[in-house]
Residue frames as qw, qx, qy, qz and C-alpha x, y, z in Angstrom:
[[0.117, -0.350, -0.293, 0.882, -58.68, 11.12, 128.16],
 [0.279, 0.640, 0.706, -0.114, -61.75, 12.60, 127.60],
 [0.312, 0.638, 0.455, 0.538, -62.29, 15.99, 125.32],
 [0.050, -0.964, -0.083, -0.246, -61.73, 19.46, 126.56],
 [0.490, 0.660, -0.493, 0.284, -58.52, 21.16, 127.83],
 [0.728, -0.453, -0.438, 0.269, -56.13, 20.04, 130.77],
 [0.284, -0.928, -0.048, -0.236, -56.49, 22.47, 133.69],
 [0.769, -0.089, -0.368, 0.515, -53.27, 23.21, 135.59],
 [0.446, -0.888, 0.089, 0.064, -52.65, 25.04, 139.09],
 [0.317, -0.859, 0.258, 0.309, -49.68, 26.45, 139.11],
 [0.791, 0.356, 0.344, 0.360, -48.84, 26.38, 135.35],
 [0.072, 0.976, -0.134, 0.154, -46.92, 29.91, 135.91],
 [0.419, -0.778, 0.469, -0.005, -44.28, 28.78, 137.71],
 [0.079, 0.751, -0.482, -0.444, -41.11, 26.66, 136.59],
 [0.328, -0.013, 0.937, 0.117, -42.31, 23.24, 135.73],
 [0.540, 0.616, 0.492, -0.293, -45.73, 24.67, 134.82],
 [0.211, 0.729, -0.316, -0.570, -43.92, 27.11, 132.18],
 [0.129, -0.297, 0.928, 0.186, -42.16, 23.82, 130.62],
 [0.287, 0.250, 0.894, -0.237, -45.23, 21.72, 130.84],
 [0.444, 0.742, 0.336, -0.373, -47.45, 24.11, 128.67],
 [0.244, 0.661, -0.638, -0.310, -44.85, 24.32, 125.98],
 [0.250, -0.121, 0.956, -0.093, -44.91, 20.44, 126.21],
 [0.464, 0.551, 0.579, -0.382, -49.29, 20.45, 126.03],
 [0.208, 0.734, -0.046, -0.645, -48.61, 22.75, 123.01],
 [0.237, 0.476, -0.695, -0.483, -46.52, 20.86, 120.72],
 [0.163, 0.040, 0.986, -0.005, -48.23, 17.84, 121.63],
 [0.296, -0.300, -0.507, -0.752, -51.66, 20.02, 119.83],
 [0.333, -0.437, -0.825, -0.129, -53.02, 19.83, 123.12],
 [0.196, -0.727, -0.314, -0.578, -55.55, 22.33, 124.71],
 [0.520, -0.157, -0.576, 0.611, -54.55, 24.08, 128.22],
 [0.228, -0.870, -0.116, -0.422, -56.05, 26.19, 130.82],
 [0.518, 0.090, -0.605, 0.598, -53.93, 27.79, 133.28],
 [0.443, -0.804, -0.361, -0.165, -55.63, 28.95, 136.60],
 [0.523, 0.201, -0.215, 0.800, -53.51, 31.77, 137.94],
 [0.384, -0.545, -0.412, 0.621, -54.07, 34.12, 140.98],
 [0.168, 0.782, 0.005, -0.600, -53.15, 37.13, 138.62],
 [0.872, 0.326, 0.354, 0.090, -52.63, 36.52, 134.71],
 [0.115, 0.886, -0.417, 0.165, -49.65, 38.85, 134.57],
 [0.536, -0.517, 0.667, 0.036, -48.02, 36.46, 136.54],
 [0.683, 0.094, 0.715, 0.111, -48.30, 34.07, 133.47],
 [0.492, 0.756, -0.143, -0.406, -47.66, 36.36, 130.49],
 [0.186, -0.343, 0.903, 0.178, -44.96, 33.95, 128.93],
 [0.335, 0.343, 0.878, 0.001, -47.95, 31.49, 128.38],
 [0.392, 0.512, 0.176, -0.744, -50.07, 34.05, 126.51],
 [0.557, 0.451, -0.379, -0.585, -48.90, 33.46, 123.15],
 [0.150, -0.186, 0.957, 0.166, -48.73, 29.60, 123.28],
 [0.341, -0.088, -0.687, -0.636, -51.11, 28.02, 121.16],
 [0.613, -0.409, -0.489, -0.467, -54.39, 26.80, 122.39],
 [0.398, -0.216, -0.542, 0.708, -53.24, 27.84, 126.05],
 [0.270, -0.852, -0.146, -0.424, -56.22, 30.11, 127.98],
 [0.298, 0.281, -0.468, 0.783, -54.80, 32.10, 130.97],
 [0.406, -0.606, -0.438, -0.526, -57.48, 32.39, 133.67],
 [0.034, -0.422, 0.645, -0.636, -57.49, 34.48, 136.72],
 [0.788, -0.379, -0.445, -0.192, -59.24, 31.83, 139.61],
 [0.438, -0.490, 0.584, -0.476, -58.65, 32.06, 143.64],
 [0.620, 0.052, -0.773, -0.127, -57.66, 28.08, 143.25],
 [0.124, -0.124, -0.847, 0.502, -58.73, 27.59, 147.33],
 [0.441, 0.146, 0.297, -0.834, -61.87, 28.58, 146.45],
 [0.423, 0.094, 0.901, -0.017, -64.12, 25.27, 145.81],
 [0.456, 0.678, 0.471, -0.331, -66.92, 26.98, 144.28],
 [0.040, 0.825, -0.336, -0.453, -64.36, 29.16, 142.11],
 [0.177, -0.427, 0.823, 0.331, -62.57, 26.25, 141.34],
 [0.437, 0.344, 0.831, -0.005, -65.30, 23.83, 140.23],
 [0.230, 0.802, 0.101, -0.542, -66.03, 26.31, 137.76],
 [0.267, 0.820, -0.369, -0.346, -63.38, 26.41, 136.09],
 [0.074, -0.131, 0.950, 0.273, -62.80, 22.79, 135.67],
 [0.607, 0.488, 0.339, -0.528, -66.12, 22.82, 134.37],
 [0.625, 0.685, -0.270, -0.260, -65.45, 20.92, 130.70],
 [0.037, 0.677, -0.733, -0.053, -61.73, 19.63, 131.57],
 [0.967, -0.056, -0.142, -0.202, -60.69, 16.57, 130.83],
 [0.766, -0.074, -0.355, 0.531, -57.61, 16.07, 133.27],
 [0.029, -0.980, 0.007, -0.198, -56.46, 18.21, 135.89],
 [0.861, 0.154, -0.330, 0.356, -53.01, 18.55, 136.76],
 [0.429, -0.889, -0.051, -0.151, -52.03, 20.15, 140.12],
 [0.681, 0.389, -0.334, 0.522, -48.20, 21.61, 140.41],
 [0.194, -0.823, 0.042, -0.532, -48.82, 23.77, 142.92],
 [0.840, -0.343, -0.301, 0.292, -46.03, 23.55, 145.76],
 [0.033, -0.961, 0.122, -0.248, -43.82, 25.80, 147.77],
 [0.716, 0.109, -0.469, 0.504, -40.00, 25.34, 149.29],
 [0.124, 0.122, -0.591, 0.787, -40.45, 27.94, 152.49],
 [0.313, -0.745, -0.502, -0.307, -43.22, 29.55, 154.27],
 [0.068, -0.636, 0.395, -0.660, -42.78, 32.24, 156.77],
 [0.688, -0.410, 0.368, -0.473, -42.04, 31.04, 160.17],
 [0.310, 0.376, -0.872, -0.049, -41.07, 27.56, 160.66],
 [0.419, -0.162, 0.657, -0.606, -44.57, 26.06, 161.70],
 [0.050, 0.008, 0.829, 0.557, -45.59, 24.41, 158.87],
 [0.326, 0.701, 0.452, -0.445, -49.27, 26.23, 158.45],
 [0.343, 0.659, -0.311, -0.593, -47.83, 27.80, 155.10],
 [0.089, 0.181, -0.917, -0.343, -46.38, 24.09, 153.88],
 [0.191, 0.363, 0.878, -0.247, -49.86, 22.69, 155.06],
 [0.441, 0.601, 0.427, -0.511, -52.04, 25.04, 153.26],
 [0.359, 0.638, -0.422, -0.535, -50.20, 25.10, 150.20],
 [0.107, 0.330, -0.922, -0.173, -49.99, 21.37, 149.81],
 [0.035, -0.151, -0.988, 0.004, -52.55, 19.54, 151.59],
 [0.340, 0.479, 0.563, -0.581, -55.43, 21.93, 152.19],
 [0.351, 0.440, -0.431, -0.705, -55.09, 23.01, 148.55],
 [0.153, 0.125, -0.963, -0.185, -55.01, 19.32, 147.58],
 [0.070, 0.393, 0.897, -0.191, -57.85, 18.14, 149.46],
 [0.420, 0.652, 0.055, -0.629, -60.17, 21.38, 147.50],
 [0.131, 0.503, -0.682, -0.514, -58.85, 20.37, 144.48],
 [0.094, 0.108, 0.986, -0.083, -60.09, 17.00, 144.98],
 [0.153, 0.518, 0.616, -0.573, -63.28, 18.03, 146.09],
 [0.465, 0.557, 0.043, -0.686, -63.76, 20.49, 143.08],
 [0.175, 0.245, -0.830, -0.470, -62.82, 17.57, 140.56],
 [0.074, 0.170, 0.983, -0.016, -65.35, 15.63, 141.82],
 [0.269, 0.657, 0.313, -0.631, -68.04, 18.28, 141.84],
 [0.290, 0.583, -0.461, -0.602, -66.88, 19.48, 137.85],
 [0.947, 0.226, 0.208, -0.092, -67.08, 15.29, 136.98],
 [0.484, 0.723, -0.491, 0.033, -63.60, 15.74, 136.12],
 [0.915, -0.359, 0.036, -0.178, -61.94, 12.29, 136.55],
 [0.840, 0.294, -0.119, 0.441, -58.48, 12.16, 135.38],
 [0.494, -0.864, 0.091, -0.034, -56.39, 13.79, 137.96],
 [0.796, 0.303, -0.237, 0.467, -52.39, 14.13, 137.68],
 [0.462, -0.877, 0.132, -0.026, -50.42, 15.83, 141.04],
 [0.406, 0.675, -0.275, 0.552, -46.85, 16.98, 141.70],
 [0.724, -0.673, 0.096, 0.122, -44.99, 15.39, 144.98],
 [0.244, 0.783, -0.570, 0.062, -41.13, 15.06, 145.60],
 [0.690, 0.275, -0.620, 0.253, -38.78, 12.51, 146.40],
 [0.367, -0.092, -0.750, 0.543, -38.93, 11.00, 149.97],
 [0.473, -0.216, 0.062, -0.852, -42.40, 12.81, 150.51],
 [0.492, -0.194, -0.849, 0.018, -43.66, 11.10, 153.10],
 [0.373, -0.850, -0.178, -0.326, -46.00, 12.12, 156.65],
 [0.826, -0.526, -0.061, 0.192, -43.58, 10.70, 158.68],
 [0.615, 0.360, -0.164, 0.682, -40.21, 12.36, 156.55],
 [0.499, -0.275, -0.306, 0.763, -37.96, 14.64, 158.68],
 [0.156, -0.113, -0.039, 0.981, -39.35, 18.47, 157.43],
 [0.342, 0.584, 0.489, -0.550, -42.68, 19.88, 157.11],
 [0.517, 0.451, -0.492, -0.536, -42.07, 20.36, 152.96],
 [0.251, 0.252, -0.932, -0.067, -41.91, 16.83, 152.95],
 [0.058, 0.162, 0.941, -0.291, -44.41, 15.90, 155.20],
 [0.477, 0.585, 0.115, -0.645, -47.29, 17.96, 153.85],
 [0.293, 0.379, -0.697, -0.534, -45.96, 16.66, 150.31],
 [0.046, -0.118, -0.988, 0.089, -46.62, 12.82, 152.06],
 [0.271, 0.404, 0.602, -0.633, -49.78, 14.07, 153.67],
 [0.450, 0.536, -0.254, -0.667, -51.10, 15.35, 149.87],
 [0.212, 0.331, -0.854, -0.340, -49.97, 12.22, 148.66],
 [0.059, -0.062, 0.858, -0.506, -52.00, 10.50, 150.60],
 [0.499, 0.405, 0.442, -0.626, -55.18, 12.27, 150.26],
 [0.320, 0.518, -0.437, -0.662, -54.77, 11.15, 146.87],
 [0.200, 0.358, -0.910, -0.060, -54.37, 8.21, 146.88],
 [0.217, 0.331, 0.811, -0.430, -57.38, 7.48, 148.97],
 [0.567, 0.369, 0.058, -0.734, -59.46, 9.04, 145.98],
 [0.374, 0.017, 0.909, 0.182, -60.64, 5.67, 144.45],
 [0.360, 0.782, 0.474, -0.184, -63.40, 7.61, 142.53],
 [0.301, 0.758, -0.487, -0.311, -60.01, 9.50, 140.24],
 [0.943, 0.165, 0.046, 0.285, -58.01, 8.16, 138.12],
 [0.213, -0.946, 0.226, 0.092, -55.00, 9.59, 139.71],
 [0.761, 0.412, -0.195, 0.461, -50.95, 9.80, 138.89],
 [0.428, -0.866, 0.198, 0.169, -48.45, 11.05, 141.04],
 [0.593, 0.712, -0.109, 0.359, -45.27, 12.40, 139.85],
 [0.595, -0.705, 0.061, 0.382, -42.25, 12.50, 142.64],
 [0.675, 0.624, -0.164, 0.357, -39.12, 14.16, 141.18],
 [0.684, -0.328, -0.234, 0.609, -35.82, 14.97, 142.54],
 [0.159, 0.827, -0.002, -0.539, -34.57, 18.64, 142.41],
 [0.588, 0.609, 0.507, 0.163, -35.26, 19.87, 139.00],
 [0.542, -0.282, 0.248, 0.751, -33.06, 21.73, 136.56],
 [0.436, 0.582, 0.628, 0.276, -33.36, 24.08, 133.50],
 [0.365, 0.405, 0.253, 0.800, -33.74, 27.31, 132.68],
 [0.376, -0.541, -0.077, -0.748, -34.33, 29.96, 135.25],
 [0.760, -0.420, -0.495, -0.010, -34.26, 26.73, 137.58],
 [0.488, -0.724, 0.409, -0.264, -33.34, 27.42, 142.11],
 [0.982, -0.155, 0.006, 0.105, -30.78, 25.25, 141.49],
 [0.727, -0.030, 0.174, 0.663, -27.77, 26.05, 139.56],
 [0.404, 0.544, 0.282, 0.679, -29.15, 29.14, 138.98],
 [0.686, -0.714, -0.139, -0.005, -29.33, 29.91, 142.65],
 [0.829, -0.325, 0.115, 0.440, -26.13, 29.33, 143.06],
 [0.359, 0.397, 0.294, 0.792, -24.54, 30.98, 139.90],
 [0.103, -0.781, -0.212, -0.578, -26.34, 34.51, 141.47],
 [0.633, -0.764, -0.119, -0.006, -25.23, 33.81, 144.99],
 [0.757, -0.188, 0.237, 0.579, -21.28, 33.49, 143.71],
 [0.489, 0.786, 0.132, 0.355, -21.76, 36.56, 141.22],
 [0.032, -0.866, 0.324, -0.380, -20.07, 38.73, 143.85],
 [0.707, -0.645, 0.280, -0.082, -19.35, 36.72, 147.01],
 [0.310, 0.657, -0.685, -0.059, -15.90, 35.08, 146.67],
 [0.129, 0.037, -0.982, 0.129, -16.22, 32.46, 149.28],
 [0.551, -0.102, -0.594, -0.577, -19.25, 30.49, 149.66],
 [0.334, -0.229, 0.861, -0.308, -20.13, 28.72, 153.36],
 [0.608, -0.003, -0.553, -0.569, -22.30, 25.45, 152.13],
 [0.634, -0.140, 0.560, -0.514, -24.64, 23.99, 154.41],
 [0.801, 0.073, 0.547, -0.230, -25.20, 20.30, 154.02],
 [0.245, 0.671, -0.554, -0.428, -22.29, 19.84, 151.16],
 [0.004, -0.212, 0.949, 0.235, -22.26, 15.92, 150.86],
 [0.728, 0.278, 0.298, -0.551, -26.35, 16.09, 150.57],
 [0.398, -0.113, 0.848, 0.331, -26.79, 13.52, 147.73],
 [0.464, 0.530, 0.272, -0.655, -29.22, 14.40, 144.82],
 [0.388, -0.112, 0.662, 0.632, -29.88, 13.60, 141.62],
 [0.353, 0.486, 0.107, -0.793, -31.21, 16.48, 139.12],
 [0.458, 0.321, 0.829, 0.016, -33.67, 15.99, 136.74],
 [0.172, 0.030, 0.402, 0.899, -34.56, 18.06, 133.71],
 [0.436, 0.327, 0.248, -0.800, -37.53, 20.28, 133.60],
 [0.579, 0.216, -0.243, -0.748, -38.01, 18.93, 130.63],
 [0.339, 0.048, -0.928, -0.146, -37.98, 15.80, 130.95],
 [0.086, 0.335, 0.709, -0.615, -40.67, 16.35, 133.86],
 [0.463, 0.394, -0.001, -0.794, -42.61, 17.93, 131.74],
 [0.517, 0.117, -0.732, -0.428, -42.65, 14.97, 129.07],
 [0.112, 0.153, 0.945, -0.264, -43.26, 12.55, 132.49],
 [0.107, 0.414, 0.390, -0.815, -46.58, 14.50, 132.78],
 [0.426, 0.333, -0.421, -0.728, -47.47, 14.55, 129.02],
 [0.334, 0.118, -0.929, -0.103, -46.95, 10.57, 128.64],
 [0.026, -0.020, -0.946, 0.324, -48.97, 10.05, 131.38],
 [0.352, 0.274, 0.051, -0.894, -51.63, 12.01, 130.31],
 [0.827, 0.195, -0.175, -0.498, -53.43, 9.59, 127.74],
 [0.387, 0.236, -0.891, 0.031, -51.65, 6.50, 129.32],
 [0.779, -0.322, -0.391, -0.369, -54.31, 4.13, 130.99],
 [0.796, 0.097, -0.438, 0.407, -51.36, 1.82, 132.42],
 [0.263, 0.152, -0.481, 0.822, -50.03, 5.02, 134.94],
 [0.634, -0.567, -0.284, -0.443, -53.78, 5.18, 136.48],
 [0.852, -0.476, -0.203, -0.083, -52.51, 4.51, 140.23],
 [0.888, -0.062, -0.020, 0.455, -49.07, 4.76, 140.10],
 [0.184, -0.934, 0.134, 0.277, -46.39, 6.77, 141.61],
 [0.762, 0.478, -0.171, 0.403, -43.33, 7.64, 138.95],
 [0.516, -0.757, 0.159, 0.369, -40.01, 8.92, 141.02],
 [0.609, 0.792, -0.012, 0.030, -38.12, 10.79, 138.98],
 [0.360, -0.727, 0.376, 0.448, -34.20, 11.65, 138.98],
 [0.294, 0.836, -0.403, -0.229, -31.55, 12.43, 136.26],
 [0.903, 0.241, -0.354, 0.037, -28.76, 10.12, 135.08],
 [0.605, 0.397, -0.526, 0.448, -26.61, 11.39, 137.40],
 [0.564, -0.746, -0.343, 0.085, -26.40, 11.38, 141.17],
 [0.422, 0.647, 0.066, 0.632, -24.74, 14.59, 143.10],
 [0.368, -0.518, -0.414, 0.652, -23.49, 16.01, 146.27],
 [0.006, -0.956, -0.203, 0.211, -24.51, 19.42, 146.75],
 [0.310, -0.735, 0.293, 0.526, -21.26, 20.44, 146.91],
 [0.517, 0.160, 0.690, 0.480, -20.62, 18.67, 143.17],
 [0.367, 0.642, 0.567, 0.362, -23.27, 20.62, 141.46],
 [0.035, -0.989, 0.011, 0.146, -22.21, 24.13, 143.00],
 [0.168, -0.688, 0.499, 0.499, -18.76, 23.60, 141.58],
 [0.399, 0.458, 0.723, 0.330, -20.34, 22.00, 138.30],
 [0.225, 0.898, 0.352, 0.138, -22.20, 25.32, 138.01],
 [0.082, -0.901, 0.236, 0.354, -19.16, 27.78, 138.61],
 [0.305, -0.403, 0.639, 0.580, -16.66, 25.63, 136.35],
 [0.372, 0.598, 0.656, 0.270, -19.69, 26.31, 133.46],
 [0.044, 0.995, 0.060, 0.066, -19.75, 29.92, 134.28],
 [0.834, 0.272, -0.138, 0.459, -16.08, 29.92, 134.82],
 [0.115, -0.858, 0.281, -0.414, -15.81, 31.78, 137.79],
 [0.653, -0.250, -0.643, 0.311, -13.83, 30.67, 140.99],
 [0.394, -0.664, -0.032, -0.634, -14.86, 30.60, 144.22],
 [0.119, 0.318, -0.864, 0.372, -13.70, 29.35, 147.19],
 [0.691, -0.351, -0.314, -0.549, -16.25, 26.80, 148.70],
 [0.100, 0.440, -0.722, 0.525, -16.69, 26.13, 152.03],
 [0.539, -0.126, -0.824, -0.119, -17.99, 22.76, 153.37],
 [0.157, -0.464, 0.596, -0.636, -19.47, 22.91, 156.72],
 [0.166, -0.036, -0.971, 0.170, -20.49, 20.34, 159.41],
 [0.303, -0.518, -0.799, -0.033, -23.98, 19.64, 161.45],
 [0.242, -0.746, -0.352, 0.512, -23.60, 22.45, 163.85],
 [0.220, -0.402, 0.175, 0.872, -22.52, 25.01, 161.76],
 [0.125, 0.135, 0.863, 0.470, -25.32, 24.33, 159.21],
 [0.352, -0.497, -0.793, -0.005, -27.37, 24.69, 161.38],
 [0.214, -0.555, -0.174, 0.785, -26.37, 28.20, 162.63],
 [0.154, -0.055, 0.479, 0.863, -26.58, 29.00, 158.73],
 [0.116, -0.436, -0.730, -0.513, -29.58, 28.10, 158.19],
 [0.176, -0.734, -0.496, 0.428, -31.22, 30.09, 161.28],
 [0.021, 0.591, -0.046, -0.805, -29.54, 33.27, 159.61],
 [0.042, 0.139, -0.472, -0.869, -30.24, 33.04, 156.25],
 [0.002, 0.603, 0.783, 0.153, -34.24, 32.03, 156.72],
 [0.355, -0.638, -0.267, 0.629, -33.86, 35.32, 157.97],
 [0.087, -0.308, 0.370, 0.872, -32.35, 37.49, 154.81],
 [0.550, 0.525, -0.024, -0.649, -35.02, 38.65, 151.91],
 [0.675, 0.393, -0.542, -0.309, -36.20, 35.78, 149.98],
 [0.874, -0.245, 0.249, -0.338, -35.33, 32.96, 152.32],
 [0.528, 0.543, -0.597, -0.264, -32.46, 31.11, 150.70],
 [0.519, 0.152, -0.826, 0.159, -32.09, 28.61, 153.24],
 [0.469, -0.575, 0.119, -0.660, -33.83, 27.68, 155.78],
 [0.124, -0.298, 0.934, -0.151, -33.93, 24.86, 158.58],
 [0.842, 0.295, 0.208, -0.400, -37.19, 23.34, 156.94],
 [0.654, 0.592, -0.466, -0.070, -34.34, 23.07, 153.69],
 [0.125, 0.492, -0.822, 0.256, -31.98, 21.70, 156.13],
 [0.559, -0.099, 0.797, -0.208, -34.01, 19.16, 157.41],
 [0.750, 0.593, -0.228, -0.186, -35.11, 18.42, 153.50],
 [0.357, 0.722, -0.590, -0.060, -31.42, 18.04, 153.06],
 [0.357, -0.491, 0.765, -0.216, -30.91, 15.08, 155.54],
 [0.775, 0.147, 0.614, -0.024, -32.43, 12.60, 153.08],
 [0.298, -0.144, 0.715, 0.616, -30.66, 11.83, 150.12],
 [0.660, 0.510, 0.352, -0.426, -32.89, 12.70, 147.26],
 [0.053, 0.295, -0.879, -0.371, -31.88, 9.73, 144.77],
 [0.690, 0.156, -0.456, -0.540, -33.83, 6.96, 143.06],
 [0.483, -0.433, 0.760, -0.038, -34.35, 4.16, 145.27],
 [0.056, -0.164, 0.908, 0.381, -33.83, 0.60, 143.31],
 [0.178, 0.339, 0.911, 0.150, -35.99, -0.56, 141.27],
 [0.046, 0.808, 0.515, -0.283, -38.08, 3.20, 141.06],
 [0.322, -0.053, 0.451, 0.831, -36.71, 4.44, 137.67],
 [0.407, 0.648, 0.495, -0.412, -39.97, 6.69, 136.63],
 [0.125, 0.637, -0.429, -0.628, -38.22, 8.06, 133.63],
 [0.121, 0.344, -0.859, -0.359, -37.44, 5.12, 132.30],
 [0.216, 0.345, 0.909, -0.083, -40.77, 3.14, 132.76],
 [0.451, 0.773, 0.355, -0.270, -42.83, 5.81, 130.72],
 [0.743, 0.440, 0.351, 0.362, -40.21, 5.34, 128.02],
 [0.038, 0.991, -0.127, -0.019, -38.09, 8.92, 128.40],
 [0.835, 0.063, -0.275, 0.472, -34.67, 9.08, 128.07],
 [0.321, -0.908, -0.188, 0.191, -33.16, 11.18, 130.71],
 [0.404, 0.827, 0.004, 0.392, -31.57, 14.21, 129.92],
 [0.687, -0.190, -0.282, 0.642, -27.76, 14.95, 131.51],
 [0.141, -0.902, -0.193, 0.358, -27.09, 18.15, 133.10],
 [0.130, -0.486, 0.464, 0.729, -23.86, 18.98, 130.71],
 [0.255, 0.474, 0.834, 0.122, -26.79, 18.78, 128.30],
 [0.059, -0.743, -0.625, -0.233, -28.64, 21.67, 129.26],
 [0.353, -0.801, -0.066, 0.479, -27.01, 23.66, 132.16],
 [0.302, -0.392, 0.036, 0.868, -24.11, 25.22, 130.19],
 [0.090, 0.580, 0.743, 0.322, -26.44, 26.37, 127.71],
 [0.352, -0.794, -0.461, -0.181, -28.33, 28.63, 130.35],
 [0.583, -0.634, -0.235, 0.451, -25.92, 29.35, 133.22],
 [0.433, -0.060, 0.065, 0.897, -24.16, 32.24, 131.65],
 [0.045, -0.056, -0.281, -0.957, -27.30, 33.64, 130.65],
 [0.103, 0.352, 0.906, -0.212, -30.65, 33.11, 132.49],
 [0.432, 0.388, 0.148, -0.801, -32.94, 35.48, 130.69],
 [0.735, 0.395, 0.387, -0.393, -35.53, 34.50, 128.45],
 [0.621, 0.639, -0.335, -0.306, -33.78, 34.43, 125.38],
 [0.077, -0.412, 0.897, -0.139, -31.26, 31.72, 126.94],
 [0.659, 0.254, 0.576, -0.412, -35.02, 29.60, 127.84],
 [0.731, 0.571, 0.185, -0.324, -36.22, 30.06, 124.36],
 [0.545, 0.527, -0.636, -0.145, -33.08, 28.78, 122.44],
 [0.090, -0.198, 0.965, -0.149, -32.76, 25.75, 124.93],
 [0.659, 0.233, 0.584, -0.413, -36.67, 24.90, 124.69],
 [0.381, 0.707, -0.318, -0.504, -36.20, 25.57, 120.87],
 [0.297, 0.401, -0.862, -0.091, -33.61, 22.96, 120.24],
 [0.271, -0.151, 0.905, -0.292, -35.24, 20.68, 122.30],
 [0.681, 0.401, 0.153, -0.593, -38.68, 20.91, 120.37],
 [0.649, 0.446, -0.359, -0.500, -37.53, 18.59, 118.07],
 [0.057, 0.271, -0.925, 0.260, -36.59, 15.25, 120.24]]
């Protein structure tokens, strides 16, 4: 990798947060291109991390500001979008992607690193997924980068819309209905995403290649929402429901402030998002992979910052 720092789109949000803390100890230089640079105060004081405000769909804007870089690394991905036409998953994924492109090649910047998901594919069942494939894609066709692609499953940690989703939706409610309880997942530590992403950074060898990520363990939905209340030690009654009733849920609750579920998620949910054989990404760039009774109880009683910064703490030295 060539001299100057590595640019990253959407290095505010909750892999990006990880990922600069990651650049940092590793004594390397980051810019983060951010919409507003409030949104990315956290990152201020990290060492040789610049905050910079940049309209990333703007080509000209952007080619700017990878002006110098030597790797960009593009995180930038959304789980709803108002409406259920996929124009919000499509501009955040593939029009973004295919600028991005466009301003790397303009800046000479040649080392390119991008953020898909498990079972992202054009043809997969939900418009987060297909837009993910469709990105993937346009990558892949860029034989002029040297490009990486990073798939993970869903991704744990501090502050993470997983268990800490959950653990805020049970604070009051007693019973729980759960849409698509025997989904099959298998979570993956922020950080350890965040090391995938380092490693691959000055590795020659991951030039071309996609890394699928997942944890050590695999998990029904239902598993990890009563994983995350017997850590916080509340009970709750959970209720399992079937195809049709899921499927009512999810019409009402795309509906409620914030979007917790929607029927984009529910079609998400109908593929298993596991490791298929032989597509261990952890373990071919040499990570070992961090267990969730690692890390979660740690956090789940306490998701403010200070809960982050003693789990990122301890980990700094591994």
């Amino acid at each position: 990798m060539s001299k100057g720092p590595v640019v990253i789109l959407g290095g505010s949000g909750f892999v990006g947060r990880s990922l600069c803390e990651h650049l940092a100890r590793a004594g390397l230089a980051a810019k983060v291109l951010t919409r507003a640079r409030l949104h990315a105060r956290e990152l201020w004081m990290l060492p040789n991390t610049e905050v910079v405000n940049c309209n990333v769909y703007d080509e000209a804007a952007l080619t700017q500001c990878l002006q110098g870089a030597a790797a960009v690394i593009n995180l930038v991905g959304i789980l709803n979008e108002q409406g259920d036409s996929g124009a919000g998953f499509r501009h955040a994924h593939v029009d973004l992607t295919r600028t991005v492109l466009a301003a790397c090649r303009q800046a000479n910047v040649r080392r390119y690193l991008h953020m898909s998901a498990l079972n992202a594919a054009p043809e997969a069942p939900s418009h987060y997924l297909q837009t993910k494939g469709e990105a993937e894609a346009l990558v892949a066709a860029s034989n002029d980068l040297a490009w990486t692609i990073i798939r993970p499953s869903v991704i744990f940690g501090p502050g993470d819309g997983l268990f800490v989703r959950f653990h805020e939706l049970l604070r009051l409610a007693p019973v729980l209905p759960l849409a698509c309880a025997a989904a099959r997942f298998q979570p993956v530590s922020v950080l350890d995403v965040a090391e995938a992403f380092v490693t691959a950074l000055n590795d020659k060898t991951t030039v071309g290649q996609r890394y699928d990520l997942g944890g050590p363990r695999v998990m029904t939905l239902a598993e990890i929402v009563r994983y995350g209340l017997a850590t916080s030690g509340r009970c709750r009654l959970i209720l399992p429901l079937g195809a049709g009733l899921s499927r009512v849920l999810a019409e009402v609750m795309e509906h409620l402030p914030g979007k917790p579920f929607s029927r984009d998620n529910l079609r998400s949910a109908n593929l298993d998002s596991v490791l298929p054989a032989g597509h261990d990404g952890l373990a071919a760039l040499g990570i070992a992979k961090t267990p969730v009774e690692a890390i979660v109880p740690g956090y789940l009683g306490n998701t403010g910052s200070l809960a982050r910064y003693d789990q990122l703490r301890r980990h700094a030295g591994r």
